[in-house]
C-alpha positions as CSV (number, residue, x, y, z in Angstrom):
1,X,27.5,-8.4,-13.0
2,X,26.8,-6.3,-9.9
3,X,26.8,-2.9,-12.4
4,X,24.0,-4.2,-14.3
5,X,21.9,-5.2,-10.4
6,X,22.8,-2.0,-9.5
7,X,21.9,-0.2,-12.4
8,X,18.9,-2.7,-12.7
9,X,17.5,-1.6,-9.1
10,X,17.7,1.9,-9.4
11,X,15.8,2.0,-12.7
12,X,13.2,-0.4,-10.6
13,X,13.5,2.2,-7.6
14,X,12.5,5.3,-10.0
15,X,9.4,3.3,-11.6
16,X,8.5,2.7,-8.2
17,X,8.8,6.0,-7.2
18,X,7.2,7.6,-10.2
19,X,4.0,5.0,-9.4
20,X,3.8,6.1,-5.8
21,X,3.5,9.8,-7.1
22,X,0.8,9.1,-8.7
23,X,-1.3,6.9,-6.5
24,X,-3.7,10.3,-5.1
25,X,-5.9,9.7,-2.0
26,X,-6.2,6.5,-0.2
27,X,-6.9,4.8,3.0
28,X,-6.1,1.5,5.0
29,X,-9.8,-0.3,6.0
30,X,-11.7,-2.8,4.9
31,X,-15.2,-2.4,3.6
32,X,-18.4,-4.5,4.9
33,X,-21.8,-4.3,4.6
34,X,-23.6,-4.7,7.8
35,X,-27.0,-5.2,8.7
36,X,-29.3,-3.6,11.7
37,X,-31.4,-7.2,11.9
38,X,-28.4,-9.5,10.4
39,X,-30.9,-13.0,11.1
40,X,-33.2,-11.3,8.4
41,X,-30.8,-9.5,5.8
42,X,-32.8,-5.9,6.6
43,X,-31.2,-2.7,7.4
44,X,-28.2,-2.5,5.4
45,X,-24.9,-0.3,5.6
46,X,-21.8,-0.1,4.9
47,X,-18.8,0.7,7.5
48,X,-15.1,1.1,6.7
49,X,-12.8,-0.6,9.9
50,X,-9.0,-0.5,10.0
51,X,-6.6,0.2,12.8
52,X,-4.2,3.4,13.2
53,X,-1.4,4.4,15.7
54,X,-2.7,0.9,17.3
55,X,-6.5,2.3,18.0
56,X,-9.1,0.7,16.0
57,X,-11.5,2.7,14.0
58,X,-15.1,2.6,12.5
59,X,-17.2,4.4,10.0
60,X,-19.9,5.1,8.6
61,X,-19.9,5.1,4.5
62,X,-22.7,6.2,2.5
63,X,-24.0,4.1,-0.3
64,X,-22.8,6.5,-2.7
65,X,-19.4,6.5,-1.2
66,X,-19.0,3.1,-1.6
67,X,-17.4,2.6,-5.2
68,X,-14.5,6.0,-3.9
69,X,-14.2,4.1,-0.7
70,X,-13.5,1.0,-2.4
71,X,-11.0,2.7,-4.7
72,X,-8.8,4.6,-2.1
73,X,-8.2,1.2,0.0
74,X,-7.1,-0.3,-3.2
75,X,-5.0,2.6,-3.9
76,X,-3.4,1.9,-0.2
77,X,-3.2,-1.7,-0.9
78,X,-1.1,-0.4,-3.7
79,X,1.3,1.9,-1.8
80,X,2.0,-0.6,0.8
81,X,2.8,-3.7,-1.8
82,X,5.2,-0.4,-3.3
83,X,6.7,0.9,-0.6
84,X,7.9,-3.0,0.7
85,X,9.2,-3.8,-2.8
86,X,11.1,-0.2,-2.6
87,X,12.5,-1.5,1.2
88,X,13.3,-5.0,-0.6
89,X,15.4,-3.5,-3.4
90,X,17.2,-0.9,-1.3
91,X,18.8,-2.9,0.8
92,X,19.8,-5.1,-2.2
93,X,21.3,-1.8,-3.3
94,X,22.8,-1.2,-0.1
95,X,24.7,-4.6,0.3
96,X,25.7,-4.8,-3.6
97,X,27.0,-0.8,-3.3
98,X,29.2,-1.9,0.2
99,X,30.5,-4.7,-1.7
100,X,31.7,-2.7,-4.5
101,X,33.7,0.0,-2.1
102,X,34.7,-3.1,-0.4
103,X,36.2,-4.6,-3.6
104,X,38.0,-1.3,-4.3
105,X,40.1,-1.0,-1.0
């Protein structure tokens, strides 16, 4: 039983793995439209906002930006929801492998 979860999670750990190779360019933020006069809708823009190394960033994003912008904080969504499930299963791993070499001695 614990052969097959182990055998199980490492086949989950290489999917994983192959999917995070293949994510390309991304960023944390989130994207909102702003507005100069917000009481009357006029002057829009859109800004990107998302905190790093516990500062807290703005930008600027052009209008024809936008649809990449939108795509590369998706693609980080992506890497984070990855990289927890990879945490998750490894320490599965972990536990199930010390309980095997526990079993053997």
């Amino acid at each position: 039983m614990r052969k097959k979860r182990i055998q199980y999670i490492e086949r989950k750990i290489g999917k994983i793995k192959q999917e995070l190779g293949e994510i390309g360019l991304f960023r944390p933020g989130s994207l909102t439209r702003q507005y100069k006069n917000p009481r009357k809708g006029e002057g829009s823009y859109w800004q990107i906002s998302y905190t790093r190394k516990m500062k807290s960033h703005t930008a600027y994003v052009r209008l024809e930006e936008v649809g990449e912008a939108r795509r590369q904080i998706a693609a980080y969504k992506k890497f984070k929801r990855l990289v927890e499930q990879w945490i998750d299963l490894s320490i599965e791993l972990s536990i199930l492998k010390i309980q095997i070499d526990k079993n053997k001695s």
